[in-house]
C-alpha positions as CSV (number, residue, x, y, z in Angstrom):
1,X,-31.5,-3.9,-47.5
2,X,-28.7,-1.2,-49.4
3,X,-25.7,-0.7,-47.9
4,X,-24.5,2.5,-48.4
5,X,-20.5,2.5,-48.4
6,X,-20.9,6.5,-47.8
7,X,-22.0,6.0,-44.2
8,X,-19.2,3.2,-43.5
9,X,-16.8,5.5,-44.3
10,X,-18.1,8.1,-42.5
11,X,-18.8,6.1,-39.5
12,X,-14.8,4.6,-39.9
13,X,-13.6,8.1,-40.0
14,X,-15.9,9.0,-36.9
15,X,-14.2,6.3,-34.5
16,X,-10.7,7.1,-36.2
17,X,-11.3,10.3,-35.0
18,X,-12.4,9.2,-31.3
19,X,-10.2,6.7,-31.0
20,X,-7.3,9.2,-31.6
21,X,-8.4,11.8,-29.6
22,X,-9.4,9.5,-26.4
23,X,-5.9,7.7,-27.3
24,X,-3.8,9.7,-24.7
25,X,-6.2,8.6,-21.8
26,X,-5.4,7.4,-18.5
27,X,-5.5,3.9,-17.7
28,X,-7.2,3.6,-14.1
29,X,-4.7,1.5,-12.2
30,X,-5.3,1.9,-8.3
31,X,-2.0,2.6,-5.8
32,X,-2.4,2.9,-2.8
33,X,-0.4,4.5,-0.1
34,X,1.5,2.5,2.4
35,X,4.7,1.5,4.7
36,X,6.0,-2.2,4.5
37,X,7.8,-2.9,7.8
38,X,10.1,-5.8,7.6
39,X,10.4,-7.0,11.0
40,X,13.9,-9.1,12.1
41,X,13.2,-12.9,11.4
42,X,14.2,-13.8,14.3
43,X,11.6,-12.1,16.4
44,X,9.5,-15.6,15.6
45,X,11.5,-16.9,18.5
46,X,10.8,-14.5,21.2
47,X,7.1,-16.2,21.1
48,X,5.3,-12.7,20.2
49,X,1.7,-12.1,21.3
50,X,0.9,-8.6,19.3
51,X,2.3,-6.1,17.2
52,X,1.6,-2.4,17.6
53,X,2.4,-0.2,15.0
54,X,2.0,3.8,15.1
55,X,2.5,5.8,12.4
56,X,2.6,9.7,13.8
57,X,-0.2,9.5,17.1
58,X,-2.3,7.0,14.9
59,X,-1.8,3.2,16.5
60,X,-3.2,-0.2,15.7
61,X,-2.5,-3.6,17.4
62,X,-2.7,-7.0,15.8
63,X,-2.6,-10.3,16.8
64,X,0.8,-12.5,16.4
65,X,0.0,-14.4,12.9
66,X,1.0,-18.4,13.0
67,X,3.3,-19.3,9.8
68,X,1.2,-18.7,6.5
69,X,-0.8,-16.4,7.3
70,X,-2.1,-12.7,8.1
71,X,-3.6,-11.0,10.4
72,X,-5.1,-7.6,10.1
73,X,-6.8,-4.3,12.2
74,X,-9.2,-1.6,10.3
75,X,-9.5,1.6,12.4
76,X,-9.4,5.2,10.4
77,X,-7.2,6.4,9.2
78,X,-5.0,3.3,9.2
79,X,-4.9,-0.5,7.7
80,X,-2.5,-2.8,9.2
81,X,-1.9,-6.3,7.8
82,X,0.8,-8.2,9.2
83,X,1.5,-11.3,7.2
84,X,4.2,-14.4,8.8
85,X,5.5,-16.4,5.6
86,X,9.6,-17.1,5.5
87,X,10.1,-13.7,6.5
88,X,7.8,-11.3,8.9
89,X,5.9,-8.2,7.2
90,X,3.6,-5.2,8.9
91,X,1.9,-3.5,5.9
92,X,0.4,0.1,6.9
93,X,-1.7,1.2,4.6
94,X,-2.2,5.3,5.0
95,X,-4.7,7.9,3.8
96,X,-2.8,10.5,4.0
97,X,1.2,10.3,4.2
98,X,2.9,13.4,4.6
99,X,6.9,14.3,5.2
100,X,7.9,13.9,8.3
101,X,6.2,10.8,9.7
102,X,7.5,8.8,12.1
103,X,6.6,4.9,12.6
104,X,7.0,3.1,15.8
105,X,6.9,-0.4,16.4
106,X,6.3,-2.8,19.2
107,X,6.4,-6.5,19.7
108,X,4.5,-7.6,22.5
109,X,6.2,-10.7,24.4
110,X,5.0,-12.7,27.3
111,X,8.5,-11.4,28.5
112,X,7.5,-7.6,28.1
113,X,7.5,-5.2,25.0
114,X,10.4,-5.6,22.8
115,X,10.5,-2.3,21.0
116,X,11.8,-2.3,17.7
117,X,11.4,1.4,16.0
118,X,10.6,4.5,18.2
119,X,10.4,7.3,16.0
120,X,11.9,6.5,12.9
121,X,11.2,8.9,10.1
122,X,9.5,7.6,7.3
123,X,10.9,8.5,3.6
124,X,8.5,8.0,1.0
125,X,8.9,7.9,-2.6
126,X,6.3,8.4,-4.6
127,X,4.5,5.9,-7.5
128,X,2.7,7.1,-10.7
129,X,1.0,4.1,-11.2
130,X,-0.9,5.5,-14.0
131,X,1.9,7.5,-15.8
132,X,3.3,10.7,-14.5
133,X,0.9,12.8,-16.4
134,X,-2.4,11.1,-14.9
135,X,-4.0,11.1,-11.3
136,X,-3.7,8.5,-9.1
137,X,-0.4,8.7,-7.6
138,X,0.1,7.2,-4.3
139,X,3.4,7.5,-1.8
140,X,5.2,4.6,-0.7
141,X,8.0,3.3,2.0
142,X,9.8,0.3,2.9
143,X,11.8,0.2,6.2
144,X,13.8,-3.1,7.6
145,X,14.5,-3.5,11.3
């Protein structure tokens, strides 16, 4: 067999080319929109049965997770995954977040409801998780009660 050191070249200069022209590409990192509620650690104590969490007119209820673990709900539009660890986090994962939502949350206690947010505007910022130049963008909030 001949090896021809023409088409080398040519096929070196070829994927030069490519690999200049494709270099500016987006990586495809997902983000994903969401709220992080840090609920007050001491809440633990007040033996809670369920957390509801509303985000706008959109609600979801889980159960009270034991220490070291999560619980979650799926119902469209929302995902809500409330993990117990040291501290006590709702994570609200949103299709579509828009200016101006409002988040409400409620602990449910075999006392009563211990309500914790009614209405508190949500301020998003927003994440380029793929650079500011590519899609995939995603808005995100943390709020501490």
């Amino acid at each position: 067999m001949v090896f021809d050191c023409r088409s080398a070249v040519c096929f070196i200069i070829i994927a030069a080319w490519f690999s200049l022209s494709c270099g500016d590409s987006c990586p495809a990192i997902a983000c994903v929109s969401s709220v992080v509620v840090n609920l007050p650690s001491d809440i633990a104590a007040s033996e809670p049965e369920q957390v509801h969490v509303c985000i706008n007119d959109d609600c979801l209820a889980v159960a009270w997770p034991r220490d070291g673990r999560c619980e979650e709900a799926v119902q469209a539009p929302l995902w809500l995954t409330l993990c117990r660890f040291e501290e006590v986090e709702a994570r609200l994962i949103l299709e579509n977040p828009a200016k101006g939502d409002v988040i409400s949350v409620v602990v449910q206690v075999a006392a009563g409801n211990v309500v914790l947010a009614d209405g508190l505007e949500v301020s998003y910022h927003k994440q380029d998780a793929n650079g500011e130049e590519c899609p995939g963008s995603c808005q995100t909030a943390e709020v501490k009660l």
